[in-house]
C-alpha positions as CSV (number, residue, x, y, z in Angstrom):
1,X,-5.7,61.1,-93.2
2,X,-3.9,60.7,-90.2
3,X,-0.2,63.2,-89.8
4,X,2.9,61.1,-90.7
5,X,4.3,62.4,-86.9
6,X,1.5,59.4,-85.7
7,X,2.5,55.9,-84.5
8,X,-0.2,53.5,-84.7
9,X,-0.7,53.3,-80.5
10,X,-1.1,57.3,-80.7
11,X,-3.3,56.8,-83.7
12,X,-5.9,54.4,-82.5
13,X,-5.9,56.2,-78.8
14,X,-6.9,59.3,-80.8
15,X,-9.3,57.0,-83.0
16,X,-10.9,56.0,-79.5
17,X,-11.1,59.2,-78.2
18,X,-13.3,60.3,-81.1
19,X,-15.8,57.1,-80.7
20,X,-16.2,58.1,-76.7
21,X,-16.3,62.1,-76.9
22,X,-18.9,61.5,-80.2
23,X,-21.0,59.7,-78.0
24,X,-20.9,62.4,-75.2
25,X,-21.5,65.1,-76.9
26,X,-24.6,63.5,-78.6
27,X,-26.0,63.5,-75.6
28,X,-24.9,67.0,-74.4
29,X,-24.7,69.0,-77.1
30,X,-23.5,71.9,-75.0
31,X,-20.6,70.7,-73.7
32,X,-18.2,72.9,-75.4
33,X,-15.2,71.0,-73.5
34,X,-15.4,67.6,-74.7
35,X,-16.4,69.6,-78.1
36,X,-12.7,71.4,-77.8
37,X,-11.1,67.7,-77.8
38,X,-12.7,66.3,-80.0
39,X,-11.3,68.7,-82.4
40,X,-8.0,68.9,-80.8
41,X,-8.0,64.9,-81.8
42,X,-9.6,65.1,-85.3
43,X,-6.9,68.0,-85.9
44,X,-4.1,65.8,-84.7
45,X,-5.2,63.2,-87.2
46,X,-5.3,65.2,-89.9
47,X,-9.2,65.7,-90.3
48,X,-9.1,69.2,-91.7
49,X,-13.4,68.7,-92.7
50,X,-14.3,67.1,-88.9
51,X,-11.9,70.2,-87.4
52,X,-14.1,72.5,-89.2
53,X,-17.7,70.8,-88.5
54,X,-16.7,70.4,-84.5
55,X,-15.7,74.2,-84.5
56,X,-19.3,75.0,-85.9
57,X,-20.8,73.2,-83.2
58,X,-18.6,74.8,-80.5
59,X,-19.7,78.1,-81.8
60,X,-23.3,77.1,-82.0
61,X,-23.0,75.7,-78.2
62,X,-21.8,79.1,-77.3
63,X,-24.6,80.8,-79.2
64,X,-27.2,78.3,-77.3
65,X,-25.4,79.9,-73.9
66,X,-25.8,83.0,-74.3
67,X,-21.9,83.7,-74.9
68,X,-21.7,85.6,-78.2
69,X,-17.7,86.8,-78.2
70,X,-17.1,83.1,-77.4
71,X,-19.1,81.9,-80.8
72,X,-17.6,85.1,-82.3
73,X,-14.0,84.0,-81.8
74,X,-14.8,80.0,-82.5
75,X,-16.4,81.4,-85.8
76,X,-13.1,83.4,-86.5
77,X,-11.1,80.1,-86.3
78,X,-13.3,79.0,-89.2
79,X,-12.5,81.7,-91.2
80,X,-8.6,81.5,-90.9
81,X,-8.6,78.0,-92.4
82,X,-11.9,78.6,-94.7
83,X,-12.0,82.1,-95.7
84,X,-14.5,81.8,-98.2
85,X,-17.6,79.7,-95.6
86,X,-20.5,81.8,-96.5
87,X,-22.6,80.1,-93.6
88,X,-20.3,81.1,-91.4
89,X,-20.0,84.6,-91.9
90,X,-23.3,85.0,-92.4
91,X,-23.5,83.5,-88.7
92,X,-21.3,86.0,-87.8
93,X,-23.5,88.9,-88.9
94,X,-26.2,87.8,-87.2
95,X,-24.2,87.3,-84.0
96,X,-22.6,91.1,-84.0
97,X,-25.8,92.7,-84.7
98,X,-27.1,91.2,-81.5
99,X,-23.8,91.6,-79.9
100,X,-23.3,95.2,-80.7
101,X,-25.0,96.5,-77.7
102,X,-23.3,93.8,-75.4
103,X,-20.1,96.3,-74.7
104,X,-19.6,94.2,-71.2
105,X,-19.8,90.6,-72.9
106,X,-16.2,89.1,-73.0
107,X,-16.2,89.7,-69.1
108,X,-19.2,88.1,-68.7
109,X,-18.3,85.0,-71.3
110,X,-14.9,84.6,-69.3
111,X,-17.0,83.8,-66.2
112,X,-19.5,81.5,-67.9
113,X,-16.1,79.5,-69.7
114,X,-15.5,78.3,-66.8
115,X,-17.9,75.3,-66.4
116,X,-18.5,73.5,-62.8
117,X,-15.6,71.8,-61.4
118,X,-12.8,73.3,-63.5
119,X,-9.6,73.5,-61.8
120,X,-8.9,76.9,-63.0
121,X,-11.9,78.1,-60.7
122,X,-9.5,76.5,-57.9
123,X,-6.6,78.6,-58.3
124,X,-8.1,82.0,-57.5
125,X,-5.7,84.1,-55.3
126,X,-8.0,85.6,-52.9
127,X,-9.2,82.9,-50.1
128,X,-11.0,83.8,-47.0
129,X,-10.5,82.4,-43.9
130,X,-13.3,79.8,-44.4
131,X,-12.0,79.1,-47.7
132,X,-9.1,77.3,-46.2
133,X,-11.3,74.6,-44.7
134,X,-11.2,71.6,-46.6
135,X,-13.6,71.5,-48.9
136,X,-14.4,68.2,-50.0
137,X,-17.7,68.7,-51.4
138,X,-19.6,67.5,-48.7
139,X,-22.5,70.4,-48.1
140,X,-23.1,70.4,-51.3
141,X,-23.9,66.9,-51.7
142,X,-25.8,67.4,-48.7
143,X,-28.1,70.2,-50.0
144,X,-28.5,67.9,-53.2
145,X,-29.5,64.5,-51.8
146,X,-30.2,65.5,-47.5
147,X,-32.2,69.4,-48.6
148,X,-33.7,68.2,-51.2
149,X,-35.5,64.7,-49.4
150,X,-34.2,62.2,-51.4
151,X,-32.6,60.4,-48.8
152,X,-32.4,61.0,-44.9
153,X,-29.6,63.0,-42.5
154,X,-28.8,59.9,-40.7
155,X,-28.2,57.8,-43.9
156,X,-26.1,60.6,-45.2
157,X,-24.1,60.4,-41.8
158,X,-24.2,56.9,-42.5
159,X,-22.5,56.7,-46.0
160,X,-20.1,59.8,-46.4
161,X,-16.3,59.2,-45.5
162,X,-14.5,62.1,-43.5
163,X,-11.0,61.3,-44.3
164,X,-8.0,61.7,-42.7
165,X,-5.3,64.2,-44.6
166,X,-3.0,62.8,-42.4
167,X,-2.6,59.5,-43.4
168,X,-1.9,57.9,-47.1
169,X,-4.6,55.2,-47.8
170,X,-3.1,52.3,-49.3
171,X,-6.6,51.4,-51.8
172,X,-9.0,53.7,-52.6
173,X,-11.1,54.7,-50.8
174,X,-15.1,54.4,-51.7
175,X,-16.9,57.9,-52.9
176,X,-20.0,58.4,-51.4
177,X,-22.5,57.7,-54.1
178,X,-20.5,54.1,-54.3
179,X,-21.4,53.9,-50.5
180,X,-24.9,54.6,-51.0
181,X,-25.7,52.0,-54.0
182,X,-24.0,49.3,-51.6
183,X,-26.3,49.5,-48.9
184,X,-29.2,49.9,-50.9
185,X,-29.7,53.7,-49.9
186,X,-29.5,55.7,-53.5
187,X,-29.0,53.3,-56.8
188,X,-26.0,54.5,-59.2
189,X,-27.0,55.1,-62.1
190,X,-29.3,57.8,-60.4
191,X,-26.9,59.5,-58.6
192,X,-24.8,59.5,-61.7
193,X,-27.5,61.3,-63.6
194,X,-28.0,63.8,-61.1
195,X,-24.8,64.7,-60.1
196,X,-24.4,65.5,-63.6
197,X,-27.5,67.6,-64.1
198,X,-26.3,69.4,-60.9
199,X,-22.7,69.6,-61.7
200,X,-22.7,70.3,-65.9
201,X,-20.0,68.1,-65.2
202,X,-20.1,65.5,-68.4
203,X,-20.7,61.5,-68.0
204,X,-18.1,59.3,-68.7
205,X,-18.0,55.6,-69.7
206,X,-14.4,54.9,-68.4
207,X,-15.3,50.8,-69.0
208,X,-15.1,52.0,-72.5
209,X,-11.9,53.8,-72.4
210,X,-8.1,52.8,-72.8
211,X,-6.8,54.9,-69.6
212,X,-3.2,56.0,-70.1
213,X,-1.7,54.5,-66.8
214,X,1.6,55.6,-67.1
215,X,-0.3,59.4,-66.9
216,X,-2.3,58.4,-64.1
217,X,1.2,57.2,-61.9
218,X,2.3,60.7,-63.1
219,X,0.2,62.1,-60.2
220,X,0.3,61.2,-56.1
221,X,-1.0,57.6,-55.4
222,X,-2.1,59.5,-52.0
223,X,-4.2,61.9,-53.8
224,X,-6.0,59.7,-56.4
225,X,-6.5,57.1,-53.8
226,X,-7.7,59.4,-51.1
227,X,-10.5,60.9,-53.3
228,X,-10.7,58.2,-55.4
229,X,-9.8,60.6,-58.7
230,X,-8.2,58.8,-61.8
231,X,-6.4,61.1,-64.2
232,X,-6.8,59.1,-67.5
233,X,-6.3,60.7,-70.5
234,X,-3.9,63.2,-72.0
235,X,-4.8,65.5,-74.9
236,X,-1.8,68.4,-75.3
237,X,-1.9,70.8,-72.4
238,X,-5.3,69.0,-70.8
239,X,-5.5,66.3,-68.0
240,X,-8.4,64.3,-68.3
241,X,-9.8,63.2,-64.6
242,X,-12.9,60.9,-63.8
243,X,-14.6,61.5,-60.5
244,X,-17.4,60.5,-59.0
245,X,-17.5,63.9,-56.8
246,X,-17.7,66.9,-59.0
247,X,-18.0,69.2,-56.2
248,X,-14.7,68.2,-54.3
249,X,-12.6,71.0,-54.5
250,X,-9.9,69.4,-51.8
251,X,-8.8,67.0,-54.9
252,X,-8.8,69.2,-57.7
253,X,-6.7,71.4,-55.6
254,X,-4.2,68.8,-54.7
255,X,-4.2,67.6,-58.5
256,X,-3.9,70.9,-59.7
257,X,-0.5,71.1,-57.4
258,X,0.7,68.4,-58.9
259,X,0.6,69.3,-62.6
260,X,1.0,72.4,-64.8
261,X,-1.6,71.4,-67.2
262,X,-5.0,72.2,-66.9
263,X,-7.5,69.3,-65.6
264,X,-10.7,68.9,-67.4
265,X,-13.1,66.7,-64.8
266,X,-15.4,63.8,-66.0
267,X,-18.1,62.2,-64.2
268,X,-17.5,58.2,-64.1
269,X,-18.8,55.2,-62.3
270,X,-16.6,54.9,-59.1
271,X,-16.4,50.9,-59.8
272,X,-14.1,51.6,-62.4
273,X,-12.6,54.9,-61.1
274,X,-11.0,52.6,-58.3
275,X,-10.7,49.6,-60.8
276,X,-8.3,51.5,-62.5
277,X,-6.7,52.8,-59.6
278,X,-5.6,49.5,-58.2
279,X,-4.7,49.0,-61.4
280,X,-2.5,51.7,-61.1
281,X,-1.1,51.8,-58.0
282,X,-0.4,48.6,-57.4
């Protein structure tokens, strides 16, 4: 039953973030972020049963990762609204007894939170000198599709964009893997499956989703254009942003400046990354 605080626009956006974060997580059961909004949106609606069921699997994705204080703590969340879940604390026996050796695993678990392309791995303090280069993701696409043989140096050349930090692009500009599909190089829907396998960054059907534009005009035109980044969703203190570049650190950093929240990164198809954009920016 959904909270009397709802309208019915902040209902059915909820309602449709359920139907799309369902269907990713089907398909990657581990991915404990999209697990966290789902709940955060079947807690906003007033889904006490679905709160409960989505923190179980959070805990069991943990388990399946190797991060026992995480599932320990998800598990704990259980118990503060059900005290009285026998599966749950029996899950919790078995987890201490494994974890009672494991004096050093919240350190490690805090590392392993942190999945590829977070921003909160951007805001580390201590930068070396070749840290301050841009870093826009491009040797690491190169060591994925050039080191790997899957397509050429020279066609690499060919297709990625050096841009200019200088100058504000008025459209977006094309990501690489958009480049690469256009001239017949690297079809999409490959690239899209491997940057994700690569990345652990989850897919996202953004034709699918209602993107908050008013959020996305929130941010600098320059920057969403520039790296062709759509920030699309809101859900409390998270930013939702589609990419089609999960290794560009340059615009996660310059995202991350422009916000206080925390950005959460989904891969998308850039043909509607830089649909939306235009839509956007106009």
């Amino acid at each position: 039953m959904a909270t009397p605080t709802l309208n019915p626009g902040e209902e059915a956006q909820l309602l449709q973030t359920i139907e799309m974060f369902e269907v990713i997580v089907q398909s990657q059961s581990g991915d404990t972020q999209s697990l966290e909004i789902l709940k955060e949106a079947y807690s906003k609606l007033g889904r006490e049963d679905d709160v409960v069921n989505t923190s179980k699997r959070i805990a069991q994705a943990y388990l399946q990762q190797g991060q026992l204080s995480s599932a320990i703590l998800e598990y704990e969340t259980v118990l503060q609204r059900r005290p009285d879940d026998a599966d749950v604390r029996a899950a919790l026996q078995q987890i201490e007894s494994k974890a009672s050796g494991a004096v050093a695993q919240p350190a490690a678990d805090a590392v392993a939170m942190a999945p590829v392309g977070e921003t909160t791995m951007l805001r580390r303090k201590a930068r070396t000198a070749a840290a301050e280069e841009v870093d826009d993701g491009r040797k690491t696409m190169y060591k994925i599709y050039v080191e790997s043989k899957l397509i050429t140096a020279g066609d690499f050349d060919l297709c990625w964009r050096n841009v200019d930090l200088t100058l504000a692009p008025t459209d977006p500009i094309e990501p690489f893997v958009q480049m690469l599909h256009e001239k017949g190089i690297f079809q999409m829907d490959k690239s899209l499956r491997l940057l994700s396998e690569k990345s652990r960054v989850a897919y996202l059907p953004l034709d699918r989703y209602d993107v908050e534009m008013d959020l996305a005009r929130g941010f600098p035109s320059d920057v969403c254009r520039r790296w062709c980044v759509l920030p699309f969703d809101r859900m409390s203190k998270t930013i939702l942003v589609a990419t089609a570049n999960p290794f560009n650190q340059q615009a996660a950093k310059e995202l991350a400046e422009a916000t206080t929240h925390r950005l959460l990164w989904y891969l998308a198809p850039p043909i509607d990354i830089v649909s939306n954009l235009r839509k956007a920016f106009r």
